[in-house]
C-alpha positions in Angstrom: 16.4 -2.0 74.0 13.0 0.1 72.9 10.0 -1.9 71.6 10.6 -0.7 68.2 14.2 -2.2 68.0 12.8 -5.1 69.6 9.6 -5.3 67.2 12.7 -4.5 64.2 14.9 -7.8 65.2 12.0 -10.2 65.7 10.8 -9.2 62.4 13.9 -9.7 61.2 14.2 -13.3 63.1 10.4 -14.1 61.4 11.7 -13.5 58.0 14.4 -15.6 58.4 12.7 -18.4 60.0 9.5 -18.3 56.7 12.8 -18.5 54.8 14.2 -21.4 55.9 11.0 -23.0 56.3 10.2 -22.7 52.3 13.9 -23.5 51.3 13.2 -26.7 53.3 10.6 -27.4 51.5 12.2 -26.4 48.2 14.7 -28.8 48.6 12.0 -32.0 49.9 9.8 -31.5 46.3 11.8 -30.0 43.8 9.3 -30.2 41.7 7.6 -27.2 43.7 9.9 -25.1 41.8 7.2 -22.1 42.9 8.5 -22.3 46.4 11.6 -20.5 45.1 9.7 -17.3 45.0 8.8 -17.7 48.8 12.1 -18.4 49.8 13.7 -15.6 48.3 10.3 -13.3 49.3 11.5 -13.8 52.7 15.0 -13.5 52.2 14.8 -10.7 50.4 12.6 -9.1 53.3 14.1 -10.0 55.7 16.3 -7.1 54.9 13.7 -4.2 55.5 13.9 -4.9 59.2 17.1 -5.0 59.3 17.9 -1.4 57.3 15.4 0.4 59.5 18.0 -0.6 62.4 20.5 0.8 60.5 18.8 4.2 59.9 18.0 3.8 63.4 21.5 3.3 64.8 23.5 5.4 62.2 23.9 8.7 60.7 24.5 7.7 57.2 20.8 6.8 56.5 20.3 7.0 52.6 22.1 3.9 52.0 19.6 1.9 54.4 16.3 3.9 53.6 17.1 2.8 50.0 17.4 -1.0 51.2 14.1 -0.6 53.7 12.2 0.6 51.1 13.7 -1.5 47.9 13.6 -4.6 49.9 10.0 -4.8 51.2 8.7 -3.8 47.6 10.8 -6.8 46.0 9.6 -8.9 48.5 6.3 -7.8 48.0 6.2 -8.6 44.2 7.9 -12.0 44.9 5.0 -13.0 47.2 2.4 -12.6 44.0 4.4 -14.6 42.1 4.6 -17.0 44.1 1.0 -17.4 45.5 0.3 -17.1 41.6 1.7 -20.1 40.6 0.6 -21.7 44.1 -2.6 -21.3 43.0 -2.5 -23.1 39.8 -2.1 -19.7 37.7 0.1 -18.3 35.4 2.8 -15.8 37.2 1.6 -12.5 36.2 5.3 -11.0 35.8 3.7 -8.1 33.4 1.7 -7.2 36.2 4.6 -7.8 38.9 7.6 -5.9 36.7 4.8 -2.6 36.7 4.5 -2.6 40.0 7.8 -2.9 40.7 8.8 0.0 38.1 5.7 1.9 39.7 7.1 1.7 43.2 10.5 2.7 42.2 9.3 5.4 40.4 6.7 6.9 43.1 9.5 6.7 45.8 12.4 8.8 43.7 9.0 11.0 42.9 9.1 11.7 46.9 12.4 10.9 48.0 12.6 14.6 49.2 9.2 15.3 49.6 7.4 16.6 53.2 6.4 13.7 55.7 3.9 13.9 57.8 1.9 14.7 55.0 -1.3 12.7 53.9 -0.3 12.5 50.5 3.4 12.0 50.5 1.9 8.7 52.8 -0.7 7.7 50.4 1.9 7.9 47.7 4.7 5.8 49.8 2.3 3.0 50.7 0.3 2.6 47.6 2.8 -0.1 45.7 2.4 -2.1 48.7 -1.5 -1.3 48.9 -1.4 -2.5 45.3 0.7 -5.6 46.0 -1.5 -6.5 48.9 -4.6 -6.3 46.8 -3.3 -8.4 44.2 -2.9 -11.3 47.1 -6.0 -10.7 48.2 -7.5 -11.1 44.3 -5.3 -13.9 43.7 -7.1 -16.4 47.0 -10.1 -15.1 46.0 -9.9 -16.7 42.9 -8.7 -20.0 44.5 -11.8 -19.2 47.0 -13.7 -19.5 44.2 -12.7 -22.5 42.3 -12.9 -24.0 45.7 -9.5 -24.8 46.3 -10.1 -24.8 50.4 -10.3 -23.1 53.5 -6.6 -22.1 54.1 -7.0 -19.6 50.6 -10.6 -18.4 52.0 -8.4 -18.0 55.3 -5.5 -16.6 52.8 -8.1 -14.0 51.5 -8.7 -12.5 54.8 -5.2 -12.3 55.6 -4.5 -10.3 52.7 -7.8 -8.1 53.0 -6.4 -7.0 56.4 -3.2 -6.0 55.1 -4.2 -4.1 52.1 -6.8 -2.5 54.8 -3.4 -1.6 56.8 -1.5 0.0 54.1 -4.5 1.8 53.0 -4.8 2.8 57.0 -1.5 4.0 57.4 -1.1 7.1 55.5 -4.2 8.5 57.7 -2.4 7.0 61.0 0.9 8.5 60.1 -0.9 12.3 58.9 -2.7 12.5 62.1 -0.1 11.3 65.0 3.1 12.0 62.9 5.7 9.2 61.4 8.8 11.8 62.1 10.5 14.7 59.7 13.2 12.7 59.2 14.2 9.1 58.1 16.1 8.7 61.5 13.2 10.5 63.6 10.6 7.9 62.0 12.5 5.0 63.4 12.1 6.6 66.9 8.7 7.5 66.7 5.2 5.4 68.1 4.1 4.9 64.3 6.9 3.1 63.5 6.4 0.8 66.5 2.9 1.0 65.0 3.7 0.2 61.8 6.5 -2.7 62.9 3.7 -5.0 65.4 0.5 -4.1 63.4 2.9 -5.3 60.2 4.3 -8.2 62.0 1.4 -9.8 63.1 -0.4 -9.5 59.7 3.1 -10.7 58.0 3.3 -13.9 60.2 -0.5 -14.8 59.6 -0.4 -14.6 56.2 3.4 -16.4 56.3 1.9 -19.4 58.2 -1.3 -19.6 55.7 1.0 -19.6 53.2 3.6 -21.9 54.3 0.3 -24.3 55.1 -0.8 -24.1 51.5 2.7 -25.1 50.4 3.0 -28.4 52.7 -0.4 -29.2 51.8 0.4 -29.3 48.0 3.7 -30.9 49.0 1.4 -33.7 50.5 -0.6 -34.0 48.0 2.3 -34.9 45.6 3.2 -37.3 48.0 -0.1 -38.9 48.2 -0.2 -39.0 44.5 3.3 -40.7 44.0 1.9 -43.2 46.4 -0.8 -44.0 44.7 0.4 -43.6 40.9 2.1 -46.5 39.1 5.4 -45.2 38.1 5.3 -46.9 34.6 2.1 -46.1 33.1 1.2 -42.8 35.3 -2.1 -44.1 35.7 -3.4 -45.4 39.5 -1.2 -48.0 41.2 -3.3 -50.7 43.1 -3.6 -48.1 46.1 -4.9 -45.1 44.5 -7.3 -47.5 42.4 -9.1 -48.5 46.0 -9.4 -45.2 47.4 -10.8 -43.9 44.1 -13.2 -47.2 43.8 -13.8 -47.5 47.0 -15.3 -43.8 46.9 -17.7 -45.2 43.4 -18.9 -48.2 45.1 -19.9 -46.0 48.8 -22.1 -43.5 46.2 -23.6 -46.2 43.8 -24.6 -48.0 47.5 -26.3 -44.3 48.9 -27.6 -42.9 45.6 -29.1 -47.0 44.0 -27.1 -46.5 40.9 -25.4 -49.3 39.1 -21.7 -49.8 38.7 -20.0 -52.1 37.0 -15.8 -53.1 37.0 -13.6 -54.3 33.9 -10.8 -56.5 33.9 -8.5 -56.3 31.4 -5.7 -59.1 30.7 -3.3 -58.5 27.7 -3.4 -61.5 25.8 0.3 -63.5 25.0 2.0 -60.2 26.3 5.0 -62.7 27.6 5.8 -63.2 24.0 6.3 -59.1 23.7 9.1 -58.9 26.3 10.7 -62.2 25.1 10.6 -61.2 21.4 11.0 -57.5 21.7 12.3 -56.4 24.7 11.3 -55.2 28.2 11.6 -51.6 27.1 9.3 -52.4 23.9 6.9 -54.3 26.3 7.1 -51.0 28.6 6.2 -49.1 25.4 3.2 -51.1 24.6 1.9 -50.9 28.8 2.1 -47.2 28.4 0.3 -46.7 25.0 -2.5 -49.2 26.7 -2.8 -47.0 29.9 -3.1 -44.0 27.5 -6.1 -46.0 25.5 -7.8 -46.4 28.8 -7.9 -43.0 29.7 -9.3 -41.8 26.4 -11.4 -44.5 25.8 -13.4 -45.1 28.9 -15.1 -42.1 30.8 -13.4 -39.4 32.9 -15.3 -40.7 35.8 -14.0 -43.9 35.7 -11.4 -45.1 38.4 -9.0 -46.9 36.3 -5.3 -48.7 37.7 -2.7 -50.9 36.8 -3.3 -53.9 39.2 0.5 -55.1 38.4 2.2 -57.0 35.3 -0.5 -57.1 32.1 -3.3 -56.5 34.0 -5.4 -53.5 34.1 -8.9 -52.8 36.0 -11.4 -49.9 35.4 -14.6 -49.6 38.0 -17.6 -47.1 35.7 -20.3 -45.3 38.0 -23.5 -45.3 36.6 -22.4 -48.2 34.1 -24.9 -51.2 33.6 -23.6 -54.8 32.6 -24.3 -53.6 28.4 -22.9 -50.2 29.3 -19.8 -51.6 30.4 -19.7 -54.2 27.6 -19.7 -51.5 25.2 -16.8 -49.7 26.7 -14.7 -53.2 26.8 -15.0 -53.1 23.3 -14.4 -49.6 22.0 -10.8 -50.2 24.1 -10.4 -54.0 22.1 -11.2 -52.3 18.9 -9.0 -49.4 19.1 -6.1 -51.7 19.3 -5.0 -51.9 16.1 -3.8 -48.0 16.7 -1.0 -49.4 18.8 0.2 -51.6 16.2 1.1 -49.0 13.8 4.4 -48.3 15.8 4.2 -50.9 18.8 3.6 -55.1 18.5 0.7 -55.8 17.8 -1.6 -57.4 20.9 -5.1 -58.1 21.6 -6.9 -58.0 25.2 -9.4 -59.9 26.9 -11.9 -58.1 29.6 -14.0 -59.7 32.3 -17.5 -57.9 33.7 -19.1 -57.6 36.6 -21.7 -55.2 38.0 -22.8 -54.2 41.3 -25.1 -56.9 43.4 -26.3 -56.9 46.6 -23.9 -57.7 49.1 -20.8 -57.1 47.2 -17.9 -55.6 48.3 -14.6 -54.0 46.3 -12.8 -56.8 46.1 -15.6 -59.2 45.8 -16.4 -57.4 42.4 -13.1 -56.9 41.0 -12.6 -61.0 41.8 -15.4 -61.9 40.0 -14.3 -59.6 37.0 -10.8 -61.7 37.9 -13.0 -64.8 37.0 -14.4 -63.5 33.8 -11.6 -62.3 32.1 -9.8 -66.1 32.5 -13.4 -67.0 31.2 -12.4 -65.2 28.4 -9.1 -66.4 27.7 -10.3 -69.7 27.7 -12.7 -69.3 25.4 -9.6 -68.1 23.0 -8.6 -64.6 24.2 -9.3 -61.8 22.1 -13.0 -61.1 23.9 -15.0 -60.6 26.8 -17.0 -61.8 28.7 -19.5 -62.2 29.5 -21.4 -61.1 26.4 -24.9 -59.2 28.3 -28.7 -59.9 27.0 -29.9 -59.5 24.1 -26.6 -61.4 23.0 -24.0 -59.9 21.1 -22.1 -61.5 18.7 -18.6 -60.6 20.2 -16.7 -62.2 17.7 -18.0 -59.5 14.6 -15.9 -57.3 16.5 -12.9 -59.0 17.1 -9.7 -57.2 15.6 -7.0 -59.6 15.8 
């Protein structure tokens, strides 16, 4: 066996390996429905290797330069979709069907034309040229909204491989890729073309296939730490988030301050309209929180009725304030859910204090609150407030 047969079946063997590695994936986070462009990239590539042996080791070569060529160009276009839409950006299938059409078209252009010959190499490797480029724009991109190393990594990759498709042409005009279809596959550029391609095909294969488990983890992560009901934090994500507010108010001397909320009599919701009514009424709260209080703010579902929102930058009156823009906008729900009230407990930042130190004295308030007759907070921050111009149920 020659190094180029042996440079064909590894490739071959790499192709089916990214493959399987994606389709794994695929099937662990279905909602990555993206990685189904990668997995069929490879599969679908997996068949250039593996024509070029059969031009190699057969007479009747059409059939197999047809399914070299057609095969690596498909695969080429799956790849941008798929790094699209791993990217966080629309697939660009206008784009993606031109390129496509433009290969087909540039390759029945010079099906008969003279190899060996600069331009009839220029024009054979250009739709890959192009498709290279268009990876190499699509991680910039992420490079630039800062999306992390592995697309700056990603970027380089693809830089290198359009620089080897544009390098090729040159390579193949100067040393010769063979007169023929079959002479080509016995030739040094093909060997050439074959490692130089592999190598740049694995690296950019592994970045890729990085990228994806690192987004898979990520929706793990999240799942962890969202509360399945609501979609707002669970009691995990809440610390990591809080935790994270509290270390910069420390370092940067800014106050912070944390809410408790408590839905008032929500007992009598579930008994007197059912737990899927009293589900209803969690969610539409969660929602409130989120588009009530600031985007900054690390807000969770603790568990049950009870809901918790730590504000950077957020004073005792600041946080006050916020409290009641959520207790006032309560009415809203009631126009298609039970109608409910809340009561909040406060606490800021003091020396000393730790997460749960300031969340328990929160705790405190807010059962300060109901006491006093639910329907408020507490505690009510200087000059005094009167609270209860502002109650709403």
């Amino acid at each position: 066996m020659d190094s180029a047969v042996y440079a064909l079946i590894v490739n071959a063997c790499i192709a089916g390996l990214f493959a399987t590695a994606f389709a794994i994936v695929r099937i662990s986070y279905p909602e990555q429905r993206y990685v189904t462009w990668f997995v069929l990239a490879y599969l679908i590539g997996g068949l250039t290797p593996l024509s070029e042996l059969g031009v190699r080791l057969t007479d009747s070569t059409t059939l197999f330069m047809i399914g070299s060529y057609g095969s690596f160009l498909v695969s080429i276009v799956l790849l941008q979709g798929g790094l699209a839409a791993l990217a966080g950006r629309a697939v660009p299938r206008g784009p993606l069907i031109a390129l496509l059409v433009f290969g087909v078209v540039v390759r029945a252009l010079i099906w008969n034309g003279p190899r060996n010959e600069l331009w009839y190499e220029i024009a054979y490797q250009a739709p890959f040229a192009l498709g290279a480029s268009l990876s190499t724009v699509i991680a910039v991109d992420a490079v630039r909204r800062r999306r992390g190393a592995l697309w700056l990594a990603l970027a380089i990759a693809s830089a290198l491989t359009t620089a080897h498709f544009v390098v090729k042409p040159f390579f193949a005009a100067t040393f010769g890729s063979g007169t023929t279809a079959k002479a080509y596959a016995s030739s040094s550029y093909a060997l050439f073309s074959q490692a130089t391609g592999g190598v740049l095909i694995v690296t950019a294969g592994l970045l890729t296939l990085l990228l994806v488990v690192k987004a898979a983890m990520g929706l793990s992560v999240a799942a962890s730490e969202t509360d399945p009901l609501t979609g707002i934090a669970n009691r995990r994500g809440f610390e990591r988030r809080a935790t994270r507010l509290l270390a910069r108010a420390w370092q940067q001397d800014e106050p912070l301050a944390a809410i408790l909320f408590d839905l008032d009599h929500f007992k009598r919701v579930n008994d007197g309209y059912g737990h899927a009514t009293g589900d209803l009424v969690l969610r539409a709260f969660a929602t409130m929180l989120t588009e009530r209080l600031p985007a900054s703010a690390a807000i969770a579902r603790l568990g049950g009725e009870e809901f918790v929102a730590v504000l950077d930058r957020t004073t005792l009156r600041g946080a006050w304030l916020a409290a009641q823009s959520v207790r006032a906008s309560l009415p809203a729900i009631a126009t298609h859910l039970p109608p409910i009230t809340v009561s909040a407990g406060l606490a800021v930042l003091e020396p000393g204090d730790t997460l749960d130190s300031l969340i328990d004295r929160a705790d405190r308030r807010s059962y300060e609150a109901k006491r006093a007759g639910r329907n408020r907070i507490c505690p009510v921050p200087d000059p005094v407030v009167d609270a209860q111009s502002l109650r709403t149920g």
